[in-house]
N, CA and C of each residue as an Amber inpcrd file, in Angstrom:
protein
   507
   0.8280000  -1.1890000   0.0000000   0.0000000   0.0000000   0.0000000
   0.8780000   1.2610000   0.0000000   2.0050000   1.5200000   0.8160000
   2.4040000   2.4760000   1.4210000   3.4820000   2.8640000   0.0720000
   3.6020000   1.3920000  -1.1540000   4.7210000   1.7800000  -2.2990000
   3.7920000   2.6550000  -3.3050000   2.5020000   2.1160000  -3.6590000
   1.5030000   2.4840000  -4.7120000   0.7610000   3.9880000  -4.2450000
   0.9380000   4.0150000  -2.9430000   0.8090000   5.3490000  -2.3960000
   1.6240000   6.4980000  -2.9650000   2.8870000   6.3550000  -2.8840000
   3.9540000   6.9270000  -3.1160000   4.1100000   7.2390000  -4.5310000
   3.4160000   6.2640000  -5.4320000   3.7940000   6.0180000  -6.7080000
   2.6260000   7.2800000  -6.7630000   1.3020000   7.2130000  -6.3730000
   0.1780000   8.0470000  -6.6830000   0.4760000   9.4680000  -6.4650000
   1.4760000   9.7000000  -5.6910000   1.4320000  10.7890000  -5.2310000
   2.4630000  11.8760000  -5.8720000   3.2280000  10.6140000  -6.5710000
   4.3380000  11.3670000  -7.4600000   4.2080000  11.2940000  -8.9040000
   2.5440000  10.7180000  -9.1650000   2.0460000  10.5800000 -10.5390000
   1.0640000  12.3530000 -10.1750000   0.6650000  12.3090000  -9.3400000
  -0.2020000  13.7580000  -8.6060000   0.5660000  15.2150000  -9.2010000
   1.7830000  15.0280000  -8.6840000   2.2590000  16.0320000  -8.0150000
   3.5160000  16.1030000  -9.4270000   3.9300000  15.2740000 -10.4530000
   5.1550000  15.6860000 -11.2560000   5.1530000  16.8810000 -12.2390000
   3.8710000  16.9740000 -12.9030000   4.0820000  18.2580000 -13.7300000
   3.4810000  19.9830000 -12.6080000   3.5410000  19.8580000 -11.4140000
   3.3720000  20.7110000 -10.6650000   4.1700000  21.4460000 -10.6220000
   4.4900000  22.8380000 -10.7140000   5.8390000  23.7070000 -10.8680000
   6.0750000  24.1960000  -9.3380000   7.3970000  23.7150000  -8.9360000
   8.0400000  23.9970000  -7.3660000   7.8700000  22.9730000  -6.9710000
   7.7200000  21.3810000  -7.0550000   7.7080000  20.2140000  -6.5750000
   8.5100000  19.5750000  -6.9390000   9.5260000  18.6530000  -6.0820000
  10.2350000  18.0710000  -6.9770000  10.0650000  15.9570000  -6.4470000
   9.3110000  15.4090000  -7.4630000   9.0160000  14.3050000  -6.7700000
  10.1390000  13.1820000  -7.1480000  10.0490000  12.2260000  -5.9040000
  11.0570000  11.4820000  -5.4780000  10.5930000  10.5000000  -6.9050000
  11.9410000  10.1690000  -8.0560000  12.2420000   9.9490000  -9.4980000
  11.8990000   8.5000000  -9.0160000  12.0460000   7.7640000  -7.7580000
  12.5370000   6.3970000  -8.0840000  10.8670000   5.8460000  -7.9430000
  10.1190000   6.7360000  -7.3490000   8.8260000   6.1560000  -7.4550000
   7.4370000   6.2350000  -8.4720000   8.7850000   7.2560000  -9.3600000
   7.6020000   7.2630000 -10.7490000   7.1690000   5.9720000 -12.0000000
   8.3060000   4.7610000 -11.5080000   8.5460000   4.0150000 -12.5850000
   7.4430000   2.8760000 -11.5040000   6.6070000   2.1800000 -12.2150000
   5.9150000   0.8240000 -11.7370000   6.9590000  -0.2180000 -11.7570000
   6.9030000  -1.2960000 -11.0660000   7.7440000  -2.4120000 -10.7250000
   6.7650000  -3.5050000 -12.1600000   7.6930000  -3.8440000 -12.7510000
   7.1380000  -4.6080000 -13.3970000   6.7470000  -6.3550000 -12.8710000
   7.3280000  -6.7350000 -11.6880000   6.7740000  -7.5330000 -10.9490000
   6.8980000  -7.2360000  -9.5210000   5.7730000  -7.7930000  -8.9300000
   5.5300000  -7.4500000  -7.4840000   5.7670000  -8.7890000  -6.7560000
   6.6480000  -9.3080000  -6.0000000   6.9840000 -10.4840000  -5.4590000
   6.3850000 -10.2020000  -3.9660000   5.4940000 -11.0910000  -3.7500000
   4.9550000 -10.7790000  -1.8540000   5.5620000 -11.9570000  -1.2010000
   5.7960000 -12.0420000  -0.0830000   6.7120000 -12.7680000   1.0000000
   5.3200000 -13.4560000   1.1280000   5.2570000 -14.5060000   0.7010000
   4.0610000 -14.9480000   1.7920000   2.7630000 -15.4850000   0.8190000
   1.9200000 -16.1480000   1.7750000   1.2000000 -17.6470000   0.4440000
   0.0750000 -17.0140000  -0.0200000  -1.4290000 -17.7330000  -0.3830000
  -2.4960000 -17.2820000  -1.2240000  -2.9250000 -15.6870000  -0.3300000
  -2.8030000 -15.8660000   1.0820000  -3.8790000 -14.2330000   1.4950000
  -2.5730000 -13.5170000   1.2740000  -1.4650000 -13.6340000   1.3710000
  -0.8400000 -12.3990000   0.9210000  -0.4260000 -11.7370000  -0.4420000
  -0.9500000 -12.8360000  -1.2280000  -0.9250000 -12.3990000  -2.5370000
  -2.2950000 -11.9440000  -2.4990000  -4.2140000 -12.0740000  -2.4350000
  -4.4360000 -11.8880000  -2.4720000  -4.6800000 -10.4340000  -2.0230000
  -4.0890000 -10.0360000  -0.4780000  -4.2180000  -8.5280000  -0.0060000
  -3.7280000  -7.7420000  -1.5200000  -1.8470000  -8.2950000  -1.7880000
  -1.9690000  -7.5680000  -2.8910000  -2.6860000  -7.3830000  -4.3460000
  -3.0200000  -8.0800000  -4.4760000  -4.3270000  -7.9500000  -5.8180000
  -5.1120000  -6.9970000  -5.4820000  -5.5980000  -6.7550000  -4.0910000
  -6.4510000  -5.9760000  -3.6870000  -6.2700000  -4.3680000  -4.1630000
  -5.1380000  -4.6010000  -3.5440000  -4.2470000  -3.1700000  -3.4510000
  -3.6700000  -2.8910000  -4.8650000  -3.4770000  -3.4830000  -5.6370000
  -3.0650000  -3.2390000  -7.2730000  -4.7170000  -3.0500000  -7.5730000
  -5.5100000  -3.4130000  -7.1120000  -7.3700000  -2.4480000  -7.8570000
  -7.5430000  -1.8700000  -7.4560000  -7.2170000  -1.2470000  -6.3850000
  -7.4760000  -0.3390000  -5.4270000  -7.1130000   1.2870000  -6.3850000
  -5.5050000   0.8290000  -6.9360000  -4.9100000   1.6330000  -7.8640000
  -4.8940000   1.9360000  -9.3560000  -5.7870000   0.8660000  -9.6060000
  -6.2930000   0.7660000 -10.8140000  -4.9780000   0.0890000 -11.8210000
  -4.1500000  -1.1290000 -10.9250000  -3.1120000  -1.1210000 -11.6870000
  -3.0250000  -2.6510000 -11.9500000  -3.8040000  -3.3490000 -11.2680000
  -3.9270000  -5.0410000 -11.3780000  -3.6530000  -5.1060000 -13.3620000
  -3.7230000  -4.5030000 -14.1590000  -3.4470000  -4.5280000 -15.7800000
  -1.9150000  -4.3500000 -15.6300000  -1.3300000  -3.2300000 -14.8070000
  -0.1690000  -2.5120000 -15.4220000   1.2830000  -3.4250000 -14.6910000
   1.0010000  -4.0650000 -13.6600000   1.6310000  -4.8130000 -12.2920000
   1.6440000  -6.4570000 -12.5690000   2.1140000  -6.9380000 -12.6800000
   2.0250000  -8.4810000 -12.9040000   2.5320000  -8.8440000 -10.9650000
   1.8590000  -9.8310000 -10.5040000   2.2880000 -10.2590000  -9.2750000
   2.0240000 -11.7380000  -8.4500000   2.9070000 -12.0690000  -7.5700000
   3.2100000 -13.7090000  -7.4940000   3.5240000 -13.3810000  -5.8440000
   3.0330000 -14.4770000  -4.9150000   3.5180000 -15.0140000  -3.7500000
   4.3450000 -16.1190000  -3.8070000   5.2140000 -15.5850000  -2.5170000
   6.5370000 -16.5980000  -3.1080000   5.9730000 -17.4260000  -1.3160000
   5.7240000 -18.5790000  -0.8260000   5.3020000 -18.8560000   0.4150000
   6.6910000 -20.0200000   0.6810000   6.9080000 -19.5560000   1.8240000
   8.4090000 -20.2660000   2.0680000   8.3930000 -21.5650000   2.3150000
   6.9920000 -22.2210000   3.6140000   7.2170000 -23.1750000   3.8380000
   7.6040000 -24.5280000   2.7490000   7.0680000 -24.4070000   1.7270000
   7.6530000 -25.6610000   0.4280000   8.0920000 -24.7760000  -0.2400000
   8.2890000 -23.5760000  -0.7560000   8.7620000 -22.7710000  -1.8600000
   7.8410000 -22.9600000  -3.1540000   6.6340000 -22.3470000  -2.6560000
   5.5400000 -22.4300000  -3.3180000   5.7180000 -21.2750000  -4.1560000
   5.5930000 -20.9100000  -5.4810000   5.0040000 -19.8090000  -5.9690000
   3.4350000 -19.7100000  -6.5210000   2.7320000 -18.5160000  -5.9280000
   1.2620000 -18.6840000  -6.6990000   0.8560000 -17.5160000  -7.0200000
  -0.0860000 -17.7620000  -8.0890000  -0.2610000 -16.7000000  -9.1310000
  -1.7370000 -16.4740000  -8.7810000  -2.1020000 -14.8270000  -8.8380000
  -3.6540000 -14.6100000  -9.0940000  -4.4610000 -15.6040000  -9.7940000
  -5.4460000 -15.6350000  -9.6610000  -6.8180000 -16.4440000 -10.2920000
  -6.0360000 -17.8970000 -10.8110000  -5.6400000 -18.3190000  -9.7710000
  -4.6030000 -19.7910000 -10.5140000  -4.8090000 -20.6100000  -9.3730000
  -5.8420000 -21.9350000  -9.4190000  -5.7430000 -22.4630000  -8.2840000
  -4.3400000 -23.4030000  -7.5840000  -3.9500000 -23.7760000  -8.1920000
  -2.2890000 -24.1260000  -8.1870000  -1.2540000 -23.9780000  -7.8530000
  -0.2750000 -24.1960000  -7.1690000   0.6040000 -23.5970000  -6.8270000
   1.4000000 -24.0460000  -7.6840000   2.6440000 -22.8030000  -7.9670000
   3.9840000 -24.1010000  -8.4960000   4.8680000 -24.3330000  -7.8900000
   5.5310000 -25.1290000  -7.8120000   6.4760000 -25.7510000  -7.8600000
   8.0090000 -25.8450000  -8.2390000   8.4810000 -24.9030000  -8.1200000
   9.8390000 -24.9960000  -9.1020000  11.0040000 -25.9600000  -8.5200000
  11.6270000 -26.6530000  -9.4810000  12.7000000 -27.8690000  -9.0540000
  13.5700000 -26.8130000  -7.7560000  13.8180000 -28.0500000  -6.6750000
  14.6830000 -27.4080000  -5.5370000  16.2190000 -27.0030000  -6.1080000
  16.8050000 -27.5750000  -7.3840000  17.7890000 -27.1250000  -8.0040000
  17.4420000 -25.9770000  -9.1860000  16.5770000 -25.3020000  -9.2320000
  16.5550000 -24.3940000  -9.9760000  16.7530000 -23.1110000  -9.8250000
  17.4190000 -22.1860000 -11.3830000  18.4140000 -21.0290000 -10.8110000
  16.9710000 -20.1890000 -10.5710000  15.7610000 -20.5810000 -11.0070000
  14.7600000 -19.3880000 -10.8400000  14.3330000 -19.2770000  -9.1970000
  14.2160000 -20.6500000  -8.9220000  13.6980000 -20.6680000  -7.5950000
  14.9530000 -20.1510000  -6.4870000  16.2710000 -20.2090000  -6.9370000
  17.5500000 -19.5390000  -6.3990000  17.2610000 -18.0110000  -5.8880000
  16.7310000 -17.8610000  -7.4760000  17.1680000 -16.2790000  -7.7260000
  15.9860000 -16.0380000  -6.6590000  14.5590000 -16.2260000  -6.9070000
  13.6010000 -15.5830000  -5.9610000  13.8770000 -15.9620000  -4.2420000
  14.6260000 -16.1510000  -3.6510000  15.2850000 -17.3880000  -2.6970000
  15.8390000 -16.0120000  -2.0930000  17.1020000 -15.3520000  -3.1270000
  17.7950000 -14.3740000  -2.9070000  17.4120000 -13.2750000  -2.1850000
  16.0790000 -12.8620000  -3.5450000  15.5220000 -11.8560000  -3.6590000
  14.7210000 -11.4590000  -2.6430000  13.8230000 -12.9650000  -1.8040000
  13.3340000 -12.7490000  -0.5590000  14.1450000 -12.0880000   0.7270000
  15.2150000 -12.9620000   0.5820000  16.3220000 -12.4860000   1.8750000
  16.7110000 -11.2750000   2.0230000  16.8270000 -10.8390000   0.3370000
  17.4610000  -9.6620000   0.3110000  16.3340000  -8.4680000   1.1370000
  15.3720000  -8.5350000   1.0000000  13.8800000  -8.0280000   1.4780000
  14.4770000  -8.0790000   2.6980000  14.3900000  -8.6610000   3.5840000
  14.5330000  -9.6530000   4.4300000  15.5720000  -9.0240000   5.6570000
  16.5090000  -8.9190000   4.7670000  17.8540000  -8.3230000   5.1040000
  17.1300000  -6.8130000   5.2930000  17.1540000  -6.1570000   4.2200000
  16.7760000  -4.4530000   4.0840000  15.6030000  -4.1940000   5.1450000
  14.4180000  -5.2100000   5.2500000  13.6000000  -4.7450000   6.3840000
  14.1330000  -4.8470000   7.8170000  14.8360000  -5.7680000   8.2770000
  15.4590000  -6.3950000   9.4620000  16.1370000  -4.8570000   9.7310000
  17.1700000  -4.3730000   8.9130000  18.0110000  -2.9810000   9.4310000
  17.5020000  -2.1590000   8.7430000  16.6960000  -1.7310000   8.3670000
  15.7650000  -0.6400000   8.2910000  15.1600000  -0.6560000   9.9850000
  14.0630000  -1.6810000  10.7710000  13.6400000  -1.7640000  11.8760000
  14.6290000  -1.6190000  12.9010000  15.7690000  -2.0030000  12.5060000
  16.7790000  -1.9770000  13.9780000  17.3730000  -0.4360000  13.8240000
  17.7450000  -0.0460000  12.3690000  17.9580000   1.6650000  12.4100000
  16.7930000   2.3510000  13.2000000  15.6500000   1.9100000  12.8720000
  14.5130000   2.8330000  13.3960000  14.3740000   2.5600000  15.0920000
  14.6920000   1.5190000  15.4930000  14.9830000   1.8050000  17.0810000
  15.8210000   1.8460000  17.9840000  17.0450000   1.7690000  16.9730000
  18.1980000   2.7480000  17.4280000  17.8980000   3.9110000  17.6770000
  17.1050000   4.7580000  16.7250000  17.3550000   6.1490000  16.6050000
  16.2140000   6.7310000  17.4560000  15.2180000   5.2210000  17.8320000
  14.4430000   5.7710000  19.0800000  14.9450000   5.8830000  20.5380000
  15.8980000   4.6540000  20.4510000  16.3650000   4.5300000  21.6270000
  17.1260000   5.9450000  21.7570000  17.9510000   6.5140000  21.0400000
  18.7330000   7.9430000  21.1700000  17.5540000   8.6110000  21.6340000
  16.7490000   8.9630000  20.7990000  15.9750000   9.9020000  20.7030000
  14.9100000  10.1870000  22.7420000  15.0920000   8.9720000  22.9440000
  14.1370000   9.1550000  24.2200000  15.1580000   9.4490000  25.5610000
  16.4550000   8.9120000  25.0800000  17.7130000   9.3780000  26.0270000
  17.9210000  11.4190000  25.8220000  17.7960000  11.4060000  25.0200000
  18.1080000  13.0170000  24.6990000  16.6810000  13.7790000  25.1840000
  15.4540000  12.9830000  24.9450000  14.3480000  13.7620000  25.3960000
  14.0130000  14.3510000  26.5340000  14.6310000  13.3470000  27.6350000
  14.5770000  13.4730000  29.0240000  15.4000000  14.6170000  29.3150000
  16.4390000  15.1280000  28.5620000  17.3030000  16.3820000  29.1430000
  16.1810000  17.9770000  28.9590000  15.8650000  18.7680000  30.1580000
  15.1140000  19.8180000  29.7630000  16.0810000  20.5270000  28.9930000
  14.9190000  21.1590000  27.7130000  15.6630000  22.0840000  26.9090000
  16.2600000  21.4210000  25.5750000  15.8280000  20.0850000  25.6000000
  16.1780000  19.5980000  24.1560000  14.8070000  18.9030000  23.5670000
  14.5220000  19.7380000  22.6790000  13.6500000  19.4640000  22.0750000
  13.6720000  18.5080000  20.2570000  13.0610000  18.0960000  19.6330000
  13.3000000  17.6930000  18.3680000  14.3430000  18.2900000  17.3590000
  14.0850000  19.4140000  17.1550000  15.1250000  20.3860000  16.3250000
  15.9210000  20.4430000  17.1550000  17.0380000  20.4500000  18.6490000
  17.9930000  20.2970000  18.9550000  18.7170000  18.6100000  18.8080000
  17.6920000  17.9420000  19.5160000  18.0410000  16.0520000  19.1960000
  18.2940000  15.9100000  17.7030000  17.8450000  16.6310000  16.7770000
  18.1630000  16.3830000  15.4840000  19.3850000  16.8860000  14.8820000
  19.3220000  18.3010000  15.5500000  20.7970000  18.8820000  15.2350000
  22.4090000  18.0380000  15.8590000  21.9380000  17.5860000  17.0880000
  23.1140000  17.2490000  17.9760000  23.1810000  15.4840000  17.3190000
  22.2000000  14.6460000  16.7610000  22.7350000  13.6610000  16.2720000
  22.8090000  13.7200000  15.1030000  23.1860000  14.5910000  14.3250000
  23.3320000  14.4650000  12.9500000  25.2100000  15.2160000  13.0380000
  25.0840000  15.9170000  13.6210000  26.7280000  16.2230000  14.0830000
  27.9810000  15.3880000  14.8410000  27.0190000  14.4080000  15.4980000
  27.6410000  13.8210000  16.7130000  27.4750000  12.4760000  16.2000000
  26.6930000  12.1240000  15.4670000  26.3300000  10.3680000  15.1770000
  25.9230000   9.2630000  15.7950000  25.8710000  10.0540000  17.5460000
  25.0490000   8.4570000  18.2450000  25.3420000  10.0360000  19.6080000
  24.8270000   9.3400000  20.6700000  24.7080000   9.6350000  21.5190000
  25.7210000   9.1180000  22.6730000  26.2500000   8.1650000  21.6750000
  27.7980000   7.8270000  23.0280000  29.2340000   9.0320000  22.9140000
  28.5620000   9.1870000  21.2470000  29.8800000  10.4330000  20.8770000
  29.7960000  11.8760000  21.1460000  27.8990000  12.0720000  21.7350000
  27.5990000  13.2400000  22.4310000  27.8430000  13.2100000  23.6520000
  27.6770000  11.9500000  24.3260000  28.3770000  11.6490000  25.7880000
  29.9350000  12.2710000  26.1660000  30.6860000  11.8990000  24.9190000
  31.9610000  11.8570000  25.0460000  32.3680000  13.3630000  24.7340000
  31.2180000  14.5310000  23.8340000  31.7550000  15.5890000  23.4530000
  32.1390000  16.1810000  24.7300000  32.8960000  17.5360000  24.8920000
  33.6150000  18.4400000  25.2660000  32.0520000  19.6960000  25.4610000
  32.0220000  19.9890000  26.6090000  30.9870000  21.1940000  27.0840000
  31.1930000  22.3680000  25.2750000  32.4470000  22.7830000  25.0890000
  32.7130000  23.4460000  24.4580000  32.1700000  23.0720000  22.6980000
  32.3930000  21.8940000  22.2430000  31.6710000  20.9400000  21.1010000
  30.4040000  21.2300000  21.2270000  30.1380000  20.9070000  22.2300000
  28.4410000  21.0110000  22.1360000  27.7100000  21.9360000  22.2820000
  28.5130000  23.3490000  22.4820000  28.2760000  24.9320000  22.1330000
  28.0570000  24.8710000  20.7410000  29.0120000  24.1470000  20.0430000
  28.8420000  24.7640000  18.7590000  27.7640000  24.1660000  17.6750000
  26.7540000  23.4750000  18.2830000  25.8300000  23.0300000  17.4290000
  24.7140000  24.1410000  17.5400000  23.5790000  24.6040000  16.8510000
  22.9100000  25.2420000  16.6140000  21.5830000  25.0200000  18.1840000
  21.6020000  26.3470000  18.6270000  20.3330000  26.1300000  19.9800000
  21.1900000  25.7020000  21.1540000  22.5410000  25.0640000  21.4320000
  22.9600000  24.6110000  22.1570000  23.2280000  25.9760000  23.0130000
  23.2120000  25.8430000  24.5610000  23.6550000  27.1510000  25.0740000
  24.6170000  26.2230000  26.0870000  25.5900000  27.0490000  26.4140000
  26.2750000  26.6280000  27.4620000  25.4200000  25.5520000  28.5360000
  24.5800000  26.2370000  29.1730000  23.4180000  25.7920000  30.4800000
  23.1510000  24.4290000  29.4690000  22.7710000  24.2790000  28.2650000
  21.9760000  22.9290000  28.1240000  23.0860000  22.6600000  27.3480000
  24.2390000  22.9050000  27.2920000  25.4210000  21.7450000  27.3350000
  25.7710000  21.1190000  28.1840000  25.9900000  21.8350000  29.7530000
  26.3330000  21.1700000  31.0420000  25.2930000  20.4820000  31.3590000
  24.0340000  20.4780000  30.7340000  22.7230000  19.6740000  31.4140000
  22.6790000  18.3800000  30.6520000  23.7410000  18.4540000  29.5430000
  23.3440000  17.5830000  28.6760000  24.5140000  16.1360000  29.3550000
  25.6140000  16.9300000  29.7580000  26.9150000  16.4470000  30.3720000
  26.6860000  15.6880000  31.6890000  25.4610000  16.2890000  32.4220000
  25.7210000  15.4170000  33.6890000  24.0740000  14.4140000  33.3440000
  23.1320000  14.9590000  32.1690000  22.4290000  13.2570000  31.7530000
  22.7460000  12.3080000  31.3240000  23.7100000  12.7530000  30.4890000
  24.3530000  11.4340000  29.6800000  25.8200000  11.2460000  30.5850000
  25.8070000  10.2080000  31.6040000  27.5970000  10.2430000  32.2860000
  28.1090000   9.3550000  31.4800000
């Protein structure tokens, strides 16, 4: 949902003058591979009519437990030989998913876990937590800055440098 969204919104918004939409979501995927057996291919069918794109989208569930592939309106599953480079390649292609969602989720609560350590200091608000980890890169290397370092980020004042120095020891 949240890709065909994106796609809609940058089909919306491209000949708009002062917009500049993100290029990689103007192109349709010419296949849509879903992790997962008949209801998760079906959700996506849903969601390709939803967009009016079930014509423009070709799409397949790949279901792990036997390495099933199944196709819309196909009661069947297939089958591909356990030595085959196709069933390899989609094998890959899952993990690779797989891989990219796994640290995508662990980036995203890393940067919560920072984010709720820095919240607790009065006087740091979003636009400072944003400024001070985009300079600093984690919060062990804001631990480690110098009262004087941490003047020089934008909003920082002396007072909520030393406040920042004795939250984080």
């Amino acid at each position: 949902m949240r890709r065909f969204k994106r796609w809609q919104l940058t089909m919306e918004i491209k000949n708009v003058p002062g917009t500049n939409p993100d290029p990689s979501f103007s192109i349709l995927p010419d296949l849509l591979i879903v992790d997962g057996g008949k209801g998760q291919l079906n959700r996506a069918v849903l969601v390709l009519a939803e967009f009016n794109l079930t014509d423009k989208v070709s799409v397949t569930g790949l279901a792990k437990e036997e390495e099933e592939l199944f196709i819309p309106d196909q009661e069947l599953s297939i089958r591909l030989p356990r030595t085959s480079q196709g069933l390899y390649l989609l094998q890959r292609i899952r993990d690779e998913a797989h891989r990219f969602a796994i640290t995508a989720h662990r980036n995203l609560r890393s940067k919560k876990g920072m984010a709720s350590q820095l919240d607790s200091i009065t006087g740091i608000g979003p636009a400072k937590r944003t400024a001070l980890i985009k300079k600093f890169g984690s919060v062990e290397k804001i631990r480690q800055a110098t009262v004087v370092e941490l003047t020089e980020v934008k909003g920082i004042t002396e007072e909520i440098a030393k406040r920042i120095k004795e939250n984080l020891p």
